[in-house]
C-alpha positions in Angstrom: -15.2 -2.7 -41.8 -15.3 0.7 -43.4 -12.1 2.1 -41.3 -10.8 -1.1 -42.7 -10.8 -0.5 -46.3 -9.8 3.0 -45.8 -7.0 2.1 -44.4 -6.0 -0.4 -47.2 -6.1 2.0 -49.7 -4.9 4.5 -47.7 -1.9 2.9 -47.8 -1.3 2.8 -43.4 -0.6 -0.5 -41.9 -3.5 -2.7 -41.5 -4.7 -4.2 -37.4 -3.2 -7.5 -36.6 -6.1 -10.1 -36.9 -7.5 -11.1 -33.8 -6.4 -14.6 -33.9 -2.7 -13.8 -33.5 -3.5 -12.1 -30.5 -5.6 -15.4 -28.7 -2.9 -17.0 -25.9 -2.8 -21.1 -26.7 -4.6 -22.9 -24.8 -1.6 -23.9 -22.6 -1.0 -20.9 -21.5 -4.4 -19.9 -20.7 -4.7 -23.2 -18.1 -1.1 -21.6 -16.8 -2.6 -18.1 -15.9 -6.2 -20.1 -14.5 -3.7 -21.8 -12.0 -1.6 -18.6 -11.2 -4.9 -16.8 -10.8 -6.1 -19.4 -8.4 -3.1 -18.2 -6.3 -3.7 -14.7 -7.3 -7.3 -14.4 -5.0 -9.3 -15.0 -7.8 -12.6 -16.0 -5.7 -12.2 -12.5 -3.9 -12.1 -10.6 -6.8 -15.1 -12.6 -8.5 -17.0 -11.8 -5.1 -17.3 -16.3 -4.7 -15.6 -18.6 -2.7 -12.0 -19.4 -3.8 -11.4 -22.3 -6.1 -9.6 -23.9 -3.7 -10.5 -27.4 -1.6 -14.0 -29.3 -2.3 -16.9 -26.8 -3.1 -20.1 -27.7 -3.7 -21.0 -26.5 -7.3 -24.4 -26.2 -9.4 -24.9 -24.4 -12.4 -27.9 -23.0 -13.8 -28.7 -23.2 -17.2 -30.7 -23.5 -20.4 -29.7 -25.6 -23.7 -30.5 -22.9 -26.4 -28.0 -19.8 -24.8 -25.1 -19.8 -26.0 -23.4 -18.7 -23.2 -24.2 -21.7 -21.1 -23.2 -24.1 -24.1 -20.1 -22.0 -23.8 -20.0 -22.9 -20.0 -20.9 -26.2 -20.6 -18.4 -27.3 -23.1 -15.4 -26.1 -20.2 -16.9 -28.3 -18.0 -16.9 -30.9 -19.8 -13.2 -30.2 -21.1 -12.3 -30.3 -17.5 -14.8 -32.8 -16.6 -15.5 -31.4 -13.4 -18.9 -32.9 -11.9 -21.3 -30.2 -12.2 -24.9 -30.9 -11.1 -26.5 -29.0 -13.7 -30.4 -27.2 -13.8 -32.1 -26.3 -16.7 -34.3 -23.0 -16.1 -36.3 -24.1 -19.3 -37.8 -27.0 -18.6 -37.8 -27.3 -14.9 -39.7 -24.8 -13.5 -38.6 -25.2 -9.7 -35.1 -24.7 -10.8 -36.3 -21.0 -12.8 -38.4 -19.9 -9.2 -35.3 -21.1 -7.3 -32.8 -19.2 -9.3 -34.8 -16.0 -8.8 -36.1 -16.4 -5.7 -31.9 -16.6 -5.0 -30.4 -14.1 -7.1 -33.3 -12.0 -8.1 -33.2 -12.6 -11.7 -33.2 -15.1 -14.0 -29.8 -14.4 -15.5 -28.3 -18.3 -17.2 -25.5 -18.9 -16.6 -25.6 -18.9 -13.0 -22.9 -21.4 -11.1 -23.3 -21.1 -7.7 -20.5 -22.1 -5.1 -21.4 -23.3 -1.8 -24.6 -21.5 -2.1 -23.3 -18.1 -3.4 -23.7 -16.9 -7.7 -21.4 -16.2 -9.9 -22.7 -15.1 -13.3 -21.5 -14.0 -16.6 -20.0 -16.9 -18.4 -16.4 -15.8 -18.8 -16.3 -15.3 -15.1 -17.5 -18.3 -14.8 -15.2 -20.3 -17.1 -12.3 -18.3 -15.0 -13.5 -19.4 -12.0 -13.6 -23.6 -13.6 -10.3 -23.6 -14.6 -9.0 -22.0 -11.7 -11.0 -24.9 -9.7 -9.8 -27.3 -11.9 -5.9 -26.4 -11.7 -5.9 -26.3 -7.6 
């Protein structure tokens, strides 16, 4: 914020806002299907989103990162079995008994995780556009 106002009344050209800069949301389902193509699953170290998979995603209501997860899923309405690591606590043991953490999100396809959200929301539309 400071770099900001010195630049305004330094009189040098102010940064684009970050809004101009977001892709709509057309093109952002046109690059999840080219990156479907584009060994997308290799890179991500999961399956690729190609054909049935078998899908189950581990999460808890209050982070916001599986609210962010949750909401693609919905958009796309993909059936997702879903587990919540709150209030069942087989599904919190299972999850670290399989991953060795208790990271949330956690999708795991055909038995292997993927984690971090934005991976995960890649992977989704990917699946969703094959």
């Amino acid at each position: 914020m400071l770099s900001r106002l010195r630049r305004l009344f330094s009189g040098a050209p102010a940064a684009a806002p970050r809004a101009a800069a977001r892709a709509p949301a057309a093109s952002a389902a046109a690059s999840a299907a080219s990156s479907a193509s584009s060994g997308i699953g290799r890179r991500l170290g999961v399956p690729e989103p190609e054909g049935a998979r078998d899908l189950v995603l581990y999460k808890f209501d209050a982070c916001p990162f599986c609210a962010r997860v949750q909401r693609v899923v919905a958009q796309l309405d993909l059936p997702v079995p879903m587990r919540d690591t709150r209030t069942d606590p087989g599904a919190r043991t299972e999850l670290t008994r399989r991953t060795g953490g208790a990271q949330v999100p956690c999708l795991f396809i055909d038995g292997q995780p993927l984690l971090e959200s934005r991976d995960i929301i890649t992977w989704l539309e990917a699946y969703a556009a094959a």
